[in-house]
C-alpha positions as CSV (number, residue, x, y, z in Angstrom):
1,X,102.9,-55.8,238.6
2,X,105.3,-58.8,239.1
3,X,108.8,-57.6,239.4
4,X,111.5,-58.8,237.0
5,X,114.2,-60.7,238.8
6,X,117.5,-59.6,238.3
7,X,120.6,-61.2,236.4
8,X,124.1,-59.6,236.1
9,X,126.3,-60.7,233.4
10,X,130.0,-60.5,234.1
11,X,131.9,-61.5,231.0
12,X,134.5,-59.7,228.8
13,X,132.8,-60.5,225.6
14,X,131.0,-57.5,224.1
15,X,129.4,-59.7,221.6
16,X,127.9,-62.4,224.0
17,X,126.2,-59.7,226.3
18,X,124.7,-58.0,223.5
19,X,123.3,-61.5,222.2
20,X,121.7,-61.9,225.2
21,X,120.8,-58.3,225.9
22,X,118.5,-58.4,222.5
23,X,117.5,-61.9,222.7
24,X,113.7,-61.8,222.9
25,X,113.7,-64.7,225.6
26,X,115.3,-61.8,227.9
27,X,111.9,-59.5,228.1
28,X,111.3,-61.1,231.4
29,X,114.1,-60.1,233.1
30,X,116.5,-57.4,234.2
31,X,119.4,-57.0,233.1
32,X,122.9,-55.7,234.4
33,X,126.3,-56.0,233.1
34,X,129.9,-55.9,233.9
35,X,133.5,-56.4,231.8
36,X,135.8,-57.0,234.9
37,X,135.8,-58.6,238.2
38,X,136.1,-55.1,240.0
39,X,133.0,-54.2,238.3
40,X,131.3,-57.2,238.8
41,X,131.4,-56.7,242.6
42,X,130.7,-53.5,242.4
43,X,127.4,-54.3,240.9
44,X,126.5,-57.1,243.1
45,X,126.9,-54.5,246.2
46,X,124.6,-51.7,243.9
47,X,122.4,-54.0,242.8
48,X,121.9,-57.6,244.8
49,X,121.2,-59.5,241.8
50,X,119.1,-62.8,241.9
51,X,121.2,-64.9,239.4
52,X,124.7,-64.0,238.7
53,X,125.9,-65.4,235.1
54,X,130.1,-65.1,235.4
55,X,132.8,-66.3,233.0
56,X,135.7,-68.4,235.0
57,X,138.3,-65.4,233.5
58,X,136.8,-62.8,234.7
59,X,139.9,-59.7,234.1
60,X,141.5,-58.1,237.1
61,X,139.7,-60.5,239.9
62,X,138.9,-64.0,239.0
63,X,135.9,-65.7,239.3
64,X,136.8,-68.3,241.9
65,X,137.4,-64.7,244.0
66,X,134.2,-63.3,243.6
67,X,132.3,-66.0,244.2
68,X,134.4,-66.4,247.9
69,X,133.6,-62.7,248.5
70,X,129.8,-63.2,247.7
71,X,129.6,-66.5,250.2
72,X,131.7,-64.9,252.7
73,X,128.3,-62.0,252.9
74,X,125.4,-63.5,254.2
75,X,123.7,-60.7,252.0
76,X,124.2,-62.7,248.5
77,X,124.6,-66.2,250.2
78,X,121.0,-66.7,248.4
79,X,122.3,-65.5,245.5
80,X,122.2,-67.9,242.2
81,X,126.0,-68.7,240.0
82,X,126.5,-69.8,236.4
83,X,129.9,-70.1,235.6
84,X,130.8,-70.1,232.3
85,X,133.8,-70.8,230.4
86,X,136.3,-72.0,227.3
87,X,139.0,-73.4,230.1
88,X,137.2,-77.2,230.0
89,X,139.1,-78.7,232.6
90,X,137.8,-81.0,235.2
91,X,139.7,-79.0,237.5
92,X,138.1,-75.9,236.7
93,X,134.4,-77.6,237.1
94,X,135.2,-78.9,240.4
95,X,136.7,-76.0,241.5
96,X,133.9,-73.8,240.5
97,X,131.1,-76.4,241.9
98,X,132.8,-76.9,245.6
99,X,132.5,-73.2,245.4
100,X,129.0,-73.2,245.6
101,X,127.9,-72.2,241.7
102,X,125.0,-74.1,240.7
103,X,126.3,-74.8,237.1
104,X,129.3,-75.0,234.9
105,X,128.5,-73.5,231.3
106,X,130.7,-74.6,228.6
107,X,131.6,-72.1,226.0
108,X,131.0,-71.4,223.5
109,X,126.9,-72.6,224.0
110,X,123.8,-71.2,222.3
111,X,122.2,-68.4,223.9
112,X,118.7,-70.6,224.1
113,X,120.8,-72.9,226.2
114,X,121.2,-70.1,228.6
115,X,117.6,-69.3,229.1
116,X,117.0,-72.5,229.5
117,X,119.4,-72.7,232.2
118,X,118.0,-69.0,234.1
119,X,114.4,-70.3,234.0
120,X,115.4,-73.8,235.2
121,X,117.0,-71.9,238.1
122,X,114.2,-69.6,238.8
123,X,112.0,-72.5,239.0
124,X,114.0,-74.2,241.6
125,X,115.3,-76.7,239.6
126,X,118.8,-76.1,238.5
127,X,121.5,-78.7,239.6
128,X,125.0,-79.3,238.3
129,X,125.2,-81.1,235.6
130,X,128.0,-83.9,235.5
131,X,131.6,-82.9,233.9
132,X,131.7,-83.0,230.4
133,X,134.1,-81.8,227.5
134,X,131.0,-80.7,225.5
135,X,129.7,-77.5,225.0
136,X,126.0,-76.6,223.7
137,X,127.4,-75.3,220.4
138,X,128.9,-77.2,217.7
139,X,132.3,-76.3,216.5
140,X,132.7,-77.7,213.0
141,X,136.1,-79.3,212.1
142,X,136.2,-80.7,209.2
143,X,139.8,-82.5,209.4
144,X,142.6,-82.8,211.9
145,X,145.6,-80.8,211.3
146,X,148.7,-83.4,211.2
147,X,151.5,-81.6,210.2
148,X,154.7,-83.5,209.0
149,X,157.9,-81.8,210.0
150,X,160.4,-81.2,207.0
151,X,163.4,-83.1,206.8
152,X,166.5,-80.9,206.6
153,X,168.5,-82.2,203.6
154,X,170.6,-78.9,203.0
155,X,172.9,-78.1,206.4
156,X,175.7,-77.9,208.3
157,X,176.3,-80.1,211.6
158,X,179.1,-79.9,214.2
159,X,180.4,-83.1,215.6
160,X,183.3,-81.5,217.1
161,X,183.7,-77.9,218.6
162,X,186.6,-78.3,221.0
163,X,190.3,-77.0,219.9
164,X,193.6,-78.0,220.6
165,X,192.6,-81.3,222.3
166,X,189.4,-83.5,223.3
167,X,187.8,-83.1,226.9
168,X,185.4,-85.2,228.7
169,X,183.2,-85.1,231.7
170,X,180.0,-83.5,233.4
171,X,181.6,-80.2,233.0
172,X,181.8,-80.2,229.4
173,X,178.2,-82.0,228.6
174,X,176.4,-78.9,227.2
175,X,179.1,-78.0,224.8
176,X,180.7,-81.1,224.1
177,X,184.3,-82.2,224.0
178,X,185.2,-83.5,220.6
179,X,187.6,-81.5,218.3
180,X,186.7,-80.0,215.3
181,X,184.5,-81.5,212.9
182,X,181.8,-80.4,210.4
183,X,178.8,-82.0,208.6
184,X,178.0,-80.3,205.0
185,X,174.9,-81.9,203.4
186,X,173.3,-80.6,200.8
187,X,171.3,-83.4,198.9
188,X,173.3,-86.2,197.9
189,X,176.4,-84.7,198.3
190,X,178.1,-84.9,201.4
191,X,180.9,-82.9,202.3
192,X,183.2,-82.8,205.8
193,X,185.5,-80.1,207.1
194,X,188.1,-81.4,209.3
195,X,188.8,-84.7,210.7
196,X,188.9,-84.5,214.6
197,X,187.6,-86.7,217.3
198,X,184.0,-85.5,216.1
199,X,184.4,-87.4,213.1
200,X,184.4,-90.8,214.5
201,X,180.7,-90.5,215.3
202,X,179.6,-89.1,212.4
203,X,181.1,-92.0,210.7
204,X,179.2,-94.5,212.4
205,X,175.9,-92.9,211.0
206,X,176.7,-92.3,207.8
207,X,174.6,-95.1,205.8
208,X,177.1,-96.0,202.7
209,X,175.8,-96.4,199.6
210,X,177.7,-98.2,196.8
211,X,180.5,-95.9,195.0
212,X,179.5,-93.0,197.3
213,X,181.6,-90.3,197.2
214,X,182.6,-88.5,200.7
215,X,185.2,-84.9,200.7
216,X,186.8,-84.0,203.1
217,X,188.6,-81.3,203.9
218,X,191.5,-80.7,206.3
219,X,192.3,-77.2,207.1
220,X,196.0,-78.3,208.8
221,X,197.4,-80.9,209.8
222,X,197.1,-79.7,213.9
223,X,195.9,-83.4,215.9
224,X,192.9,-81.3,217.0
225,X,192.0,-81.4,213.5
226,X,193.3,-85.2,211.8
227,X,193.0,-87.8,214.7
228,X,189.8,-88.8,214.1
229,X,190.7,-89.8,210.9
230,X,191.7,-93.8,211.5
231,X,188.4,-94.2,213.3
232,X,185.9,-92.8,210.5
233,X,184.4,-96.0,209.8
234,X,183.4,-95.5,206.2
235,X,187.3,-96.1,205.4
236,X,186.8,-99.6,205.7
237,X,183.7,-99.5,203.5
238,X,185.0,-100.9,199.7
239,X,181.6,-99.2,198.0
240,X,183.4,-95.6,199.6
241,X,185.6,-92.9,197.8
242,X,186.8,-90.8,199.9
243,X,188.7,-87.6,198.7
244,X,190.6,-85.6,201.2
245,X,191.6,-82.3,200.1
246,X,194.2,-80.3,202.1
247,X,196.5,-77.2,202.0
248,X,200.4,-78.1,200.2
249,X,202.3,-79.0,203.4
250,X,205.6,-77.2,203.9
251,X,207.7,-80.2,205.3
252,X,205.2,-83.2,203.7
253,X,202.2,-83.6,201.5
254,X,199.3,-84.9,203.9
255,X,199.5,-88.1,201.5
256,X,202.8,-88.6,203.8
257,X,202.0,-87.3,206.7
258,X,198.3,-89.5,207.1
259,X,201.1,-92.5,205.5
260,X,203.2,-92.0,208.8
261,X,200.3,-91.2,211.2
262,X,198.5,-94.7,210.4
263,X,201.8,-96.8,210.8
264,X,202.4,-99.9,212.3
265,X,203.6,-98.4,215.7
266,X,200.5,-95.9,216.2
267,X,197.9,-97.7,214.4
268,X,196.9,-101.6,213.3
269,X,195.6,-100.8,209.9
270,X,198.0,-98.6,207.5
271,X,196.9,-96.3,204.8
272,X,197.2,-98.1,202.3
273,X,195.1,-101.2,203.6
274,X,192.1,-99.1,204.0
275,X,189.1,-100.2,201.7
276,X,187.8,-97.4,200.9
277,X,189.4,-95.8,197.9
278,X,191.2,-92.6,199.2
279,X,192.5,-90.1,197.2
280,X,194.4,-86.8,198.3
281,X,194.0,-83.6,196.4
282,X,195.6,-80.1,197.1
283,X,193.7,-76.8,198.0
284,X,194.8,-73.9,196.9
285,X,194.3,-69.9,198.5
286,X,191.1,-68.6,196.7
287,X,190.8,-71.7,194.2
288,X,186.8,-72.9,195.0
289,X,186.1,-76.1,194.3
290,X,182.8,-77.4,192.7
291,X,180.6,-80.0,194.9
292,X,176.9,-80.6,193.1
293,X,175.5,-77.3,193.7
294,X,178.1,-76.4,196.7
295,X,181.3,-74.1,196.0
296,X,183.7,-74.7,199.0
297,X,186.3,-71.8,198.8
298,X,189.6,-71.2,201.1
299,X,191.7,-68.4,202.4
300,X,195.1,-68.6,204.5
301,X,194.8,-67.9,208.5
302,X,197.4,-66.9,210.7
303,X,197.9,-70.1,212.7
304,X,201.4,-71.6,212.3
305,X,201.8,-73.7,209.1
306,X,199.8,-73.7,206.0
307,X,196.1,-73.5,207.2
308,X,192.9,-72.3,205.6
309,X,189.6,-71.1,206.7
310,X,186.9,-72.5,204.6
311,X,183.5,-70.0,202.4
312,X,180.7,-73.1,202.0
313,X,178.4,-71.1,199.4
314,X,174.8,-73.1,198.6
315,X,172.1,-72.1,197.0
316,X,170.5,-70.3,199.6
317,X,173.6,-68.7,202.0
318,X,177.1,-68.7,202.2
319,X,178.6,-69.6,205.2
320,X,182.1,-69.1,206.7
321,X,184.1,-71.0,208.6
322,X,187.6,-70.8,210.2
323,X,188.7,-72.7,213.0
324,X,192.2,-71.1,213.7
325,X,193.7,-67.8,212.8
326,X,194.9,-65.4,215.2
327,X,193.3,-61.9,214.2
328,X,195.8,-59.0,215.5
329,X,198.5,-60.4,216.6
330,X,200.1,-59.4,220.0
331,X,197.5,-56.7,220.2
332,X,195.4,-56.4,223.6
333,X,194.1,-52.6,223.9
334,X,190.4,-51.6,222.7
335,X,188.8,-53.0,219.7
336,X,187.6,-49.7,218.5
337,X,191.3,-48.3,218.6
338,X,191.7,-50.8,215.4
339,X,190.5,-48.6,212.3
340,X,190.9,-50.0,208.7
341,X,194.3,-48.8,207.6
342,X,195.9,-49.5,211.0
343,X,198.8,-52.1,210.1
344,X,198.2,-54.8,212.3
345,X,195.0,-54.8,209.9
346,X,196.5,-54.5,207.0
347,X,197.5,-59.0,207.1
348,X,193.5,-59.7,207.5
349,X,192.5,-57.3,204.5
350,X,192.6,-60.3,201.8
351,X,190.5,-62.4,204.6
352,X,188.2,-59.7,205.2
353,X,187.3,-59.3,201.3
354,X,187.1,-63.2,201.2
355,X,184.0,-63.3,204.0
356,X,182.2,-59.7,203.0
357,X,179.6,-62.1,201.5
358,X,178.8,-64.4,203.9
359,X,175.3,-64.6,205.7
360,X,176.6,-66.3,208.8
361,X,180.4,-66.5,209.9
362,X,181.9,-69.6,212.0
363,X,184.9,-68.1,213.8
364,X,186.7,-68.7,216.5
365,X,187.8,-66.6,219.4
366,X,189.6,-69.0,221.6
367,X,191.0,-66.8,224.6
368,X,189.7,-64.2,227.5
369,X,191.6,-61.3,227.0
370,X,193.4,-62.1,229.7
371,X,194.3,-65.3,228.7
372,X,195.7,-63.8,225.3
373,X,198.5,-62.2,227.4
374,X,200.1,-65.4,227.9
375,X,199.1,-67.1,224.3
376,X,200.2,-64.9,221.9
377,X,202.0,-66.3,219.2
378,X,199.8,-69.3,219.6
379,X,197.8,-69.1,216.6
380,X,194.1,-67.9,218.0
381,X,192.1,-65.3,218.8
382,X,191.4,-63.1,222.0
383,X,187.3,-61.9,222.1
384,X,188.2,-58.5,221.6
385,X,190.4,-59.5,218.6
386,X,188.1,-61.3,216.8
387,X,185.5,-58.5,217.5
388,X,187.2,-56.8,215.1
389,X,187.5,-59.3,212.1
390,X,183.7,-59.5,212.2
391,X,183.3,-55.6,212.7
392,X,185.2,-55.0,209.1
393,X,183.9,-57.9,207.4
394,X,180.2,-56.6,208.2
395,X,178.6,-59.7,208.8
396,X,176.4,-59.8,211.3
397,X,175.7,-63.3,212.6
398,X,178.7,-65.1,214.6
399,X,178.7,-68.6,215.7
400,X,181.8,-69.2,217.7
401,X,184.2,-72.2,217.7
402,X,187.0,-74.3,218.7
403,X,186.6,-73.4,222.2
404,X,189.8,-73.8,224.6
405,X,190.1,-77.5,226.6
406,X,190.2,-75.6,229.4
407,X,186.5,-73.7,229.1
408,X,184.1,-75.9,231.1
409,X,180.7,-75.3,230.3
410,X,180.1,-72.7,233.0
411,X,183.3,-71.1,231.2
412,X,181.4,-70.9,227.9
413,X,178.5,-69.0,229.4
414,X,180.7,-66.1,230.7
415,X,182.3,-65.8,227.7
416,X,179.1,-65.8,225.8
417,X,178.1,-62.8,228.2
418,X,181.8,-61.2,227.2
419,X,181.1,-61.4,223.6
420,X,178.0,-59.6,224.2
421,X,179.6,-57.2,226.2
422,X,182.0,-56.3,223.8
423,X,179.9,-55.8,220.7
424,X,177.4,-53.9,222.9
425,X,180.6,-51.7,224.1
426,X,181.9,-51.7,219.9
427,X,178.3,-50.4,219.1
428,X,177.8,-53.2,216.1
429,X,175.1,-55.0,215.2
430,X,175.8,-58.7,215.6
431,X,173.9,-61.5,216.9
432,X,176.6,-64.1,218.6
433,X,176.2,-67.4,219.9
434,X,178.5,-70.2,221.3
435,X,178.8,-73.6,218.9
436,X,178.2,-76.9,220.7
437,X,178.6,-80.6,219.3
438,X,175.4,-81.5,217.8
439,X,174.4,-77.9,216.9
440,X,172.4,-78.5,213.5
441,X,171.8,-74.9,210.4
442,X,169.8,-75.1,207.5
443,X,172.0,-74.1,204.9
């Protein structure tokens, strides 16, 4: 009786050796089988097998390695190698064939294709076939999948996240340099929150249509937060309105002061020689205002002179965003020494209230605690300080801003770390992360 020859199968797929275990072109030949490449040579040393039939991934040890093994033993050097796989790269079939297989299977392939292949090799007549993408089985697509990416038309964008005054240079270029300014779009309405450097380029791609309305919103008069303002282009746009709203100045209304800013001696173009129609309205403590579907509500800080943080509520979240208040003043111990009727609390109660329902607040915490020794009084935060605002207002996503001039990038990461630190230390459950110019959220 004429014996059977023998094939091992080393492959992971449980369902492809049982197709080929019970296919009835199998009867004349012996089968063995392995799931791994341990096991694979394991049964090549037990059993010498005629023809071994290997996928390229084999799990553990790859195929590439067992085939070195079996060339590098003059026992199995006459051994036969199908190589089979779903990794189609011309890499991989080279590869595979200057190891010495004798073909390269494409997956997935009918199992007829297979015994063709074993019987063309036991005849003597099996030669690599030329590179090719193809496999013997057709996978059915019936279209290509092009999806078109969404355009946000509900967000906020930051153009300027830098306080007190603008930096430049390649130690600043992942966080940017330009003081504070902030994009709110939400359809056609277009709404932005402080006029700093930032604002200039936001400006220039701003497409104006005719009587579009623009807000914006100071929250104080501070430079960091107004010189931009003479170089926001759509001022000289006669089809703009533009509608600044602003806290009631103690010394002047910001009619006067943005009148004296864009004099003669500081600027070529004066106020009132602007084309755009501009228009100054007052903001008032915990008085929202109505913008299409938007409510844009304020609350006092504690940053010299009158100066509001800003609630942006839109359909879908509410957002806060302050730029400058100094949360516990002159304090520097712990964060968790601060419990909710200690009195250097007891000023950020209303503020705390005003932010209870926001999904995400925009805060800033300007100063290392060490830092905060020498600033206090200044009108911002230490990290620790801030730590605590967001502990008592419960939200639990922080994006901070208005970094320091003096925070280079490499700054920025460490203190990233130090918030992180901190809340870990606090035991709270908030996710932080540092604002940079550009920085875009669905709102």
């Amino acid at each position: 009786m004429q014996k059977k020859p023998k094939i091992l199968i080393a492959d992971p797929s449980t369902s492809l050796i049982d197709a080929i275990l019970t296919s009835k072109e199998g009867k004349g030949y012996e089968f063995i089988t392995a799931k791994t490449g341990p096991a694979a040579l394991k049964k090549i040393q037990e059993f010498e097998p005629d023809l071994l039939i290997i996928d390229l991934m084999m799990p553990h040890i790859h195929a590439l390695e067992v085939m070195k093994t079996i060339k590098s033993n003059s026992r199995y050097r006459a051994m036969g190698i199908i190589v089979s796989s779903y990794h189609v790269m011309v890499q991989n079939y080279h590869a595979v064939i200057d190891e010495g297989a004798d073909f390269f299977l494409v997956k997935p392939f009918e199992i007829a294709q297979l015994f063709e292949l074993i019987e063309t090799y036991f005849k003597g007549e099996l030669k690599p076939a030329p590179f090719s993408l193809k496999s013997g089985k057709e996978i059915i697509q019936t279209h290509c999948y092009h999806p078109i990416p969404s355009t946000l038309t509900s967000y906020l964008r930051f153009w300027g996240t830098r306080g007190s005054n603008p930096v430049a240079g390649a130690e600043y270029v992942r966080y940017g340099g330009n003081t504070s300014c902030l994009e709110v779009r939400h359809g056609n309405d277009l709404i932005i929150i402080d006029a700093g450097t930032g604002i200039r380029q936001l400006g220039d791609l701003i497409d104006i249509e005719d009587n579009q309305t623009i807000h914006l919103f100071i929250s104080h008069t501070h430079w960091d937060h107004i010189t931009g303002f003479p170089f926001f282009s759509p001022l000289y746009k006669k089809t703009c309105n533009v509608v600044v709203w602003a806290p009631v100045g103690f010394e002047k209304s910001t009619k006067e002061l943005f009148t004296s800013m864009l004099a003669y001696a500081y600027f070529p173009v004066r106020l009132d020689e602007m084309k755009a129609q501009v228009s100054f309205k007052e903001l008032r403590d915990n008085r929202p205002v109505s913008i299409g579907d938007l409510i844009i509500d304020c609350h006092f800080t504690n940053h010299p002179g009158p100066t509001v943080g800003f609630k942006i509520k839109g359909p879908k979240k509410t957002i806060g965003y302050i730029t400058d208040n100094e949360v516990l003043l002159g304090y520097h111990g712990h964060p968790n020494e601060i419990h909710r009727k200690h009195p250097l609390l007891e000023p950020h109660l209303g503020l705390i209230d005003f932010l209870k329902d926001c999904d995400l607040l925009i805060h800033e915490a300007q100063y290392f605690p060490e830092e905060y020794y020498r600033k206090t009084g200044w009108g911002h935060s230490s990290i620790p300080n801030a730590t605590v605002l967001l502990k008592y207002t419960g939200v639990n996503e922080w994006l901070v801003t208005h970094h320091d001039p003096n925070h280079k990038d490499s700054d920025l990461q460490v203190k990233l770390q130090l918030h992180n630190d901190i809340i870990e230390e606090c035991g709270l459950n908030i996710k932080v992360d540092i604002a940079y110019d550009g920085l875009m959220i669905p709102l």
